[in-house]
N, C-alpha and C positions, 0 to 999 in steps of 0.2 A: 294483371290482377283486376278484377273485379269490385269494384267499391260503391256504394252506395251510401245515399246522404236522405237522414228521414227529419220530417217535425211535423205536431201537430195544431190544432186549430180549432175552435168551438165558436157555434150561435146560440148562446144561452137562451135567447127567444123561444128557438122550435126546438132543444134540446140536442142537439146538432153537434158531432165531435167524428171527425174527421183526421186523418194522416196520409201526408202527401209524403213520396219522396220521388230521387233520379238514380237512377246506373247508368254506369257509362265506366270504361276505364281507367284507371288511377293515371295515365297520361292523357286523356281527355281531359281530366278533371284539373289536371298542372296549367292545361292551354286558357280553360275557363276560368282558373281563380285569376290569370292575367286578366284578359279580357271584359271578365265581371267588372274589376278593381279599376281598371281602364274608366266605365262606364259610370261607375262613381263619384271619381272623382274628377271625371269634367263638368258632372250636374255638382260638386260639391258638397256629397255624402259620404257621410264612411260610412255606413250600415244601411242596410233594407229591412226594415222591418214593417209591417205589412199595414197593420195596425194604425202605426205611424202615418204611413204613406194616406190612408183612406181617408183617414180626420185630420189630414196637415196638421198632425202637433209634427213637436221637434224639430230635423231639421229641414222637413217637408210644408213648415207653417208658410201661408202666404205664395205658393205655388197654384200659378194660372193651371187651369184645366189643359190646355195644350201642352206646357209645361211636364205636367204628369203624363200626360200620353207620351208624350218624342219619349221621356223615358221609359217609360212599360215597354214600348216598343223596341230600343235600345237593349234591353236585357232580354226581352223575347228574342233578340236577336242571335245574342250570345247563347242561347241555348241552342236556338237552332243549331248556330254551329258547330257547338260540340255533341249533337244528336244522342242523348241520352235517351231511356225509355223512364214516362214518367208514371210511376202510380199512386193512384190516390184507392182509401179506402174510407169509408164513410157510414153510419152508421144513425139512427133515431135512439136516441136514451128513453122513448119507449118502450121501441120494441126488445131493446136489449132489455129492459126491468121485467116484460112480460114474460121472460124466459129464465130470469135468473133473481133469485131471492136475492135480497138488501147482502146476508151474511156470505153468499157465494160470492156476491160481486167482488169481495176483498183480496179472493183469491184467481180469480178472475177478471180483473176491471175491464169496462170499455176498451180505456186506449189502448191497455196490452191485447186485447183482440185484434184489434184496427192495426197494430204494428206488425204480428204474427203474420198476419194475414196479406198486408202489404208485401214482407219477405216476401213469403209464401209465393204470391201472385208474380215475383221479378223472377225467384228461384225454375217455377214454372216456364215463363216465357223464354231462359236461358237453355230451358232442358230439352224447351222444342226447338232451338235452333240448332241442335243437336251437339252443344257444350254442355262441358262437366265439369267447368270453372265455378267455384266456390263464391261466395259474397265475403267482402267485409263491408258490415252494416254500422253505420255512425248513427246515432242520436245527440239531442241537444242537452250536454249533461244539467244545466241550469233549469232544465222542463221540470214542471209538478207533476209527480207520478211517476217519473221516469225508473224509479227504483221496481216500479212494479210492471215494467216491459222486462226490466233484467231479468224478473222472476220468470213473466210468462214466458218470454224465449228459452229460458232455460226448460219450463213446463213443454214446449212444444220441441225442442230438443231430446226431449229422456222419453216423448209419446211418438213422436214419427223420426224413424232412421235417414229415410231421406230429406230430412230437413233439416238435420245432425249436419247430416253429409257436405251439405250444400251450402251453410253457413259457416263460413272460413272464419270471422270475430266478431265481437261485438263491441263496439266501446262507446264510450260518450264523451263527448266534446263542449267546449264552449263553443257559440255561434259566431262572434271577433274571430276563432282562431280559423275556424273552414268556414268558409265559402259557401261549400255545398249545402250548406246549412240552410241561407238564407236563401239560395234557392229551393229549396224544401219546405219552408217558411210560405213563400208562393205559392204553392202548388197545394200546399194545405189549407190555404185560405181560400183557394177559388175554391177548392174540393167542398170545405164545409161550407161557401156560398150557396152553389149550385143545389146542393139536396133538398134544401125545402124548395127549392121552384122545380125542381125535376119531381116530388110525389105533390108538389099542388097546395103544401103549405104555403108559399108566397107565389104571389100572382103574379110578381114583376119578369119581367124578360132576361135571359142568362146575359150575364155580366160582357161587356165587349173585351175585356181584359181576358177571360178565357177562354171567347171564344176564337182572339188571335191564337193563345197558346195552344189550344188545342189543331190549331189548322198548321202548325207548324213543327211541331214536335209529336213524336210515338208516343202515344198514352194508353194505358189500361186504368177503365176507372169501375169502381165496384161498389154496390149499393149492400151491403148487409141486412137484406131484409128480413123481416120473420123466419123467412125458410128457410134462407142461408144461412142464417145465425145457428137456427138450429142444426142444421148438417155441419159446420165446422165446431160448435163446442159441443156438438152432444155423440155425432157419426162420424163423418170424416176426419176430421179434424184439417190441420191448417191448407190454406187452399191451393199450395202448394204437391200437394198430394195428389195430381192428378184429377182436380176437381173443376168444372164450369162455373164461372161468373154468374 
C-alpha cells in the first residue's frame, strides 16, 4: 500500500504557504520511522520540528552550526534511503486573493488548494508509472485549518472520478505518533523557503539544506502561479487530472 505523509508551512513576510509531503510504501515507511528515531536520538531529540531547529529554541538551543548540519545531513540521509517521491506545492497569497474573493476563500482556502493539488501531483506520478495503486493520505490532525483540507478533498473527490479513484483514505494524525509527519514538516519548510527567492521576492541564495535534499531524493515541486491557479480552481481542476506543472 501506498501511503503518504503531508504538512504545511508559511513566510508571513512575502505571504508564502506552501505543503510539502513523501510517498513511499507503508514498509518503506516501517524502515524509516526506525531509522529517523535512530537519528534522534543519538543527537538527543525526540522531535523535529523545523521552526525549532532554525531559531535553536527548545531542544536545538545552543547547537554549534556544525552541530546542525551532521544533523540535516543525517536525516537527509535516511530519506535517501527510503527513496520516497517528495512533493511540495506552493503558492503567493496574492495571487491566490487576486482570483478568489475574501467570501470564496472560506470555501476554498489556500491550504486546502495546496493539499488537493499535492495529492493530485503524487496520484499523477503514480499513474505514469503505470500503477493503479490508491494513496492513503495522512495530515497533521493538530494543524490550523486542517478541517478545511477534509472539506476540499472531499470537494475534489465528488468534482474529479479519478481522484475519487486514487485516494484509498484520508485521515489526520498527531505528529509524535508518525514520523512521516515530521518529515513532511521538512519538506514544507524548505518548500515555503524557496518561493520568494525562486519569483525574486528575497534576494538571498536557496538554502544549503535543500539544496542537499533536492540532489538526493525524487522531487516534484510546484509553483501555483496566477495561471495555474486559475486552471486547477476555475478548468481543470486538481492537478492530478492529467494536468502540467
Amino acid at each position: 500500500m501506498l501511503r503518504a505523509y503531508f504538512d504545511r508551512s508559511e513566510v508571513p513576510k512575502y505571504g508564502v504557504l506552501a505543503v510539502g509531503g513523501w510517498l513511499t510504501t507503508v514498509e518503506r515507511w516501517e524502515r524509516f520511522e526506525q531509522n529517523w528515531r535512530e537519528v534522534l536520538d543519538s543527537f538527543g531529540v525526540s522531535h523535529l520540528h523545523m521552526t525549532d531547529y532554525e531559531s535553536g529554541h527548545e531542544e536545538f538551543q545552543g547547537w554549534i552550526p556544525a552541530k546542525k548540519a551532521e544533523f540535516m545531513q543525517r536525516l537527509i540521509g535516511v530519506l535517501r534511503q527510503t527513496d520516497p517521491l517528495g512533493v511540495s506545492v506552493a503558492l503567493l497569497k496574492s495571487d491566490f486573493d487576486a482570483l478568489l474573493p475574501k467570501d470564496q476563500q472560506k470555501e476554498a482556502p489556500a491550504y486546502a488548494v495546496c493539499a488537493v493539488n499535492a495529492i493530485g501531483a503524487m496520484m499523477r506520478w503514480v499513474k505514469n508509472k503505470g500503477s493503479s495503486q490508491p494513496i492513503a493520505s495522512v495530515f497533521e490532525a493538530g494543524d490550523e485549518g486542517v478541517g478545511k483540507i477534509v472539506d476540499g478533498i472531499a470537494k475534489a473527490r465528488k468534482r474529479s472520478a479519478e481522484f475519487d479513484k486514487r485516494l484509498l483514505s484520508l485521515s489526520l494524525e498527531k505528529k509524535g505518533n508518525m514520523w512521516g509527519l515530521e518529515a513532511a514538516d521538512f519538506l514544507a519548510y524548505e518548500a515555503a523557503k524557496y518561493l520568494p527567492r525562486h519569483v525574486g521576492l528575497d534576494p538571498t541564495s536557496p538554502r544549503k539544506s535543500l539544496l542537499r535534499l533536492l540532489q538526493r531524493t525524487k522531487h516534484i515541486s510546484v509553483h501555483l502561479d496566477g495561471e495555474l491557479l486559475r486552471r486547477v480552481l476555475f478548468r481543470d481542476g486538481p492537478l492530478g487530472d492529467d494536468q502540467k506543472n
